[in-house]
Structures are given as C-alpha cells and as structure tokens.
C-alpha positions, -999 to 999 in steps of 0.1 A, spaced: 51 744 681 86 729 683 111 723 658 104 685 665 63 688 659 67 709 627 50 691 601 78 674 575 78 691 538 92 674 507 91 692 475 85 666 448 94 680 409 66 680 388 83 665 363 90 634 381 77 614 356 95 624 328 124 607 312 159 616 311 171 643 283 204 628 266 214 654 241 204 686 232 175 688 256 160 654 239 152 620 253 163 588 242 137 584 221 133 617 203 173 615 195 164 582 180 137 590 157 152 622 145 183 608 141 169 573 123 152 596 99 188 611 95 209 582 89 182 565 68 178 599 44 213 596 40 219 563 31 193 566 10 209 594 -10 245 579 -12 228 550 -27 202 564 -53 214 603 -50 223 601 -88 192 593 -100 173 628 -86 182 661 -90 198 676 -57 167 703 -54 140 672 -57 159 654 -24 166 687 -4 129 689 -5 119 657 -1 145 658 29 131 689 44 96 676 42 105 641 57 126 654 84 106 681 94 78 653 99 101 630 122 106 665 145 71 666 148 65 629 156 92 629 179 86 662 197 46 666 193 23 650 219 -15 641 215 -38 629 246 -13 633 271 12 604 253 38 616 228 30 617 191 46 585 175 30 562 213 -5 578 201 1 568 165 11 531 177 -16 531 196 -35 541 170 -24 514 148 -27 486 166 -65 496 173 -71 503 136 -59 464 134 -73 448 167 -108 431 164 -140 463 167 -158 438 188 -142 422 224 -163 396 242 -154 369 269 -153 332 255 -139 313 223 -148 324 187 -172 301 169 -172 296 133 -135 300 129 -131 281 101 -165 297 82 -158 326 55 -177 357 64 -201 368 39 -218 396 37 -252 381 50 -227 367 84 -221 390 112 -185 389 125 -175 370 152 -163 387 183 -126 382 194 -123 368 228 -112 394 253 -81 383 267 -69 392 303 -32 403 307 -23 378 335 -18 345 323 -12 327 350 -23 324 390 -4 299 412 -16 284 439 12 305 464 -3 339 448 19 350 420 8 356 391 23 360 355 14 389 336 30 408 303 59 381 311 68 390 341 57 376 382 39 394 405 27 396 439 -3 412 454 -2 427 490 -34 436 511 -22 466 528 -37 485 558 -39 522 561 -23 548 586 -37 583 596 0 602 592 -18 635 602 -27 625 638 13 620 643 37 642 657 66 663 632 93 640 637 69 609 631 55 620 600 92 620 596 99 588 607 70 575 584 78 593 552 112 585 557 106 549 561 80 549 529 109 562 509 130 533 518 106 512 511 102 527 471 140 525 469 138 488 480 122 482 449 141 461 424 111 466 394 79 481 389 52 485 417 21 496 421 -6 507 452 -40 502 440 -68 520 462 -102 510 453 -139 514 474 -164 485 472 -195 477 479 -193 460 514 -219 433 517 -233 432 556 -250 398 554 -229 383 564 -219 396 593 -255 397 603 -261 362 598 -230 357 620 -239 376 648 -271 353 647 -256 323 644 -234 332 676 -261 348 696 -274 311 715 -236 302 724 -240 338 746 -239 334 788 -265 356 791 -300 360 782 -297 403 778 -261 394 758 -285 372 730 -313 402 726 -286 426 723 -269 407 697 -300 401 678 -306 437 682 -272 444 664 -281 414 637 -312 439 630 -292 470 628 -267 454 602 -295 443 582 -311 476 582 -279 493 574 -275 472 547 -305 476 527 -310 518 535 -275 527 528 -248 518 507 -219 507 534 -184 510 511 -147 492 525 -114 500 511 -90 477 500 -57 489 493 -34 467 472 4 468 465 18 450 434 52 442 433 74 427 407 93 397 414 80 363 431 107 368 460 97 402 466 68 403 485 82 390 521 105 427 516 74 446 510 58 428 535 86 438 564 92 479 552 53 482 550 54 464 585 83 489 599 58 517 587 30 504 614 7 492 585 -9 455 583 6 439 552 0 404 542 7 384 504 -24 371 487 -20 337 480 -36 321 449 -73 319 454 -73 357 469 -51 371 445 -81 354 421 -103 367 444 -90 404 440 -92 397 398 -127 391 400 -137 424 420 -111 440 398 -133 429 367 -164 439 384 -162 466 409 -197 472 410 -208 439 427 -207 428 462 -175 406 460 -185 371 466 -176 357 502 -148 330 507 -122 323 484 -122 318 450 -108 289 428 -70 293 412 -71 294 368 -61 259 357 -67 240 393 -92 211 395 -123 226 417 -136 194 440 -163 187 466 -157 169 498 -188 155 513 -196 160 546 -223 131 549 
C-alpha cells in the first residue's frame, strides 16, 4: 500500500466539546458564579458587617461560598450543576400536563372538583415561509436534504480530499448547524401503484407483464417486511446560508438541495411522528391559505 492509498487519520480531542478555561483552570461561567458569590458576600458585609459578629459571617461565608464551588464545579446528568438546577426550576414551574390545542376554560377558577386544564404544547419554530426558512428560538433556519457518500470505497488521498473538504465546509459556517440522520418507514404503494399506472404506455406486451410482475413484488415487499429510507438533513443558521452549504456539500460529491416551505413542513411533520409512513406530496406552509382548484 502506498503512501497515497493509506487511509487518512485525524485525532479529534475528546474534549472537543468543552468550553474554554479562562482563569485558574475555570470556565467563564464557573469564574462567574464563584466570583458573584464573592463580590455579593462582600458587599454584603461592608454594608451590614456591624451588625454580626465577625465569627457569625466567617461561617456564614464559608458555608455560602463553599456552596457556589459546588454549584459551579459539580455536574448532575451529564449538564453542570447550576444548568440541572435551572432546568429543574423551570419544570417545577412549567404546566405537569402538555397537549396539542388551546386551553378551554381559561377564564374558570379551578376547584377542587375541576381537573386542570392542559397547557398547549408549543413547537419551537414559529414560523415556515413559503421559500423554506423557518424561524425558531429567534433565529432563521434552513433545512438541506443531503445525500450520502461511501468514503471507505475511496482511495487514501480521496478520503483526504473528502475530509478535507468536509472540514471546510464546518469552518464555512457563520452560526450553529446541525446534520440530522433519521430512518423511516418507507411506504412502497406508491411506487407500486406507479409502476401500474405506467405499465399500458409500455411498447411491448412482455415489457407490461414484467412490470406488473414488479408492481406485485413491491406490494409484497411492502406488506412482509418493513422497507426503511434514510433521510439525512442539514440545518443551518442564517436565511442566506444555505446556497454555501449547498455548493461545499456539492464539492464533496453529495446531492444537496434547500427544502422550500411546504417540505421543510413536510420534514416537521415526520419529525413529530417518526413512526408513520410520511404522507406523500407536499404539505401545506403554517399561516398559508390551503385552496382547491377544480379540475372539472
């Protein structure tokens, strides 16, 4: 094996993920909350430090300081302490029960003899526009269908090529982003019933009982098994970003494309409900007028 077919290696730190340590091997954050606790302690003991005995606030001080080291340095669930007890917070105070819709009985005092009324559950994107971006935490994004590549059936210096390409494409990026890979439940009925519908326009007689034939095998594929696609998604921040994605996923010989608005709401849906077959042709935009054209 040559120096040119030898497989490319990139050693990726596993802390790649973690934030950047400022001072004294703390972040940002942990410098902040140990160091508020400081500043606050202190200002409250130039203001009311007469009215305590020093012992009573070097206690107190030790006790309250030693509890912001161990918000700010502890970690619970995989999030640090004081994210889990924010989180924590905001659930004890968020509705117990979550259910599409609008709340009835607003206006009625609960009793005890009244169940309470579920809270709507609310999606995080706001806002679909007809051209495919959508609005979500404040911010626009765009959704990319993305094809796939097999890197392993390519040469050393292509898988190269290719990684070095993909990480252009990542330092492109001017905001967040995100590759969503997700298997579905491929529905084959269609396809069937288009193969059938084809199968009179064919030349030949032979071509027309083969097709049916293959109509028949789809069916039967169908309804024994449990045929699965991939869709592979890239989200992108930024309304003016996606035709850049678009080209350096392009460079990388991968079929990219931006979702406009009824398949970005399209995506949402199966998003929602991965577990049914997504419903063919495209889907209606939030907010947009649905109408029916007669064809008679």
């Amino acid at each position: 094996m040559t120096q040119q077919d030898t497989p490319p290696r990139a050693v990726v730190p596993a802390n790649v993920n973690e934030p950047d340590r400022i001072a004294f091997g703390l972040t940002f954050r942990q410098l902040g909350i140990i160091g508020g606790v400081g500043l606050a302690g202190f200002g409250l003991y130039r203001a009311f430090g007469h009215l305590l005995p020093p012992a009573v606030w070097i206690v107190a001080g030790v006790i309250v300081f030693a509890a912001a080291v161990v918000v700010a340095l502890g970690r619970r669930d995989g999030l640090p302490l004081d994210v889990w007890l924010r989180h924590g917070f905001a659930l004890s105070r968020s509705p117990r029960t979550l259910t599409p819709g609008t709340a009835r009985a607003s206006s009625v005092a609960v009793t005890a003899d009244m169940p309470s009324v579920p809270a709507p559950l609310r999606s995080p994107v706001t806002s679909v526009s007809p051209t495919g971006v959508l609005t979500s935490e404040g911010s626009d994004k765009v959704l990319i269908a993305c094809g796939t590549t097999n890197i392993h059936l390519r040469t050393g210096g292509e898988q190269g090529a290719l990684l070095d390409g993909f990480g252009r494409f990542l330092n492109s990026l001017t905001g967040p982003a995100q590759i969503v890979v997700a298997a579905q439940r491929h529905d084959l009925t269609v396809y069937a019933q288009a193969t059938v519908d084809h199968a009179p326009r064919l030349p030949h007689p032979a071509l027309q009982a083969a097709a049916d034939d293959y109509a028949d095998f789809l069916l039967e594929l169908d309804n024994r098994r449990d045929p699965l696609r991939r869709q592979v998604l890239a989200v992108v921040a930024g309304a003016h970003a996606a035709d850049t994605a678009v080209r350096a996923l392009s460079g990388l010989g991968v079929e990219a494309a931006a979702l406009d608005g009824p398949a970005v709401a399209s995506a949402l849906a199966t998003a929602v409900d991965p577990f049914s077959p997504p419903v063919p042709g495209p889907r209606a935009v939030p907010g947009t007028p649905i109408t029916l054209r007669s064809t008679s």
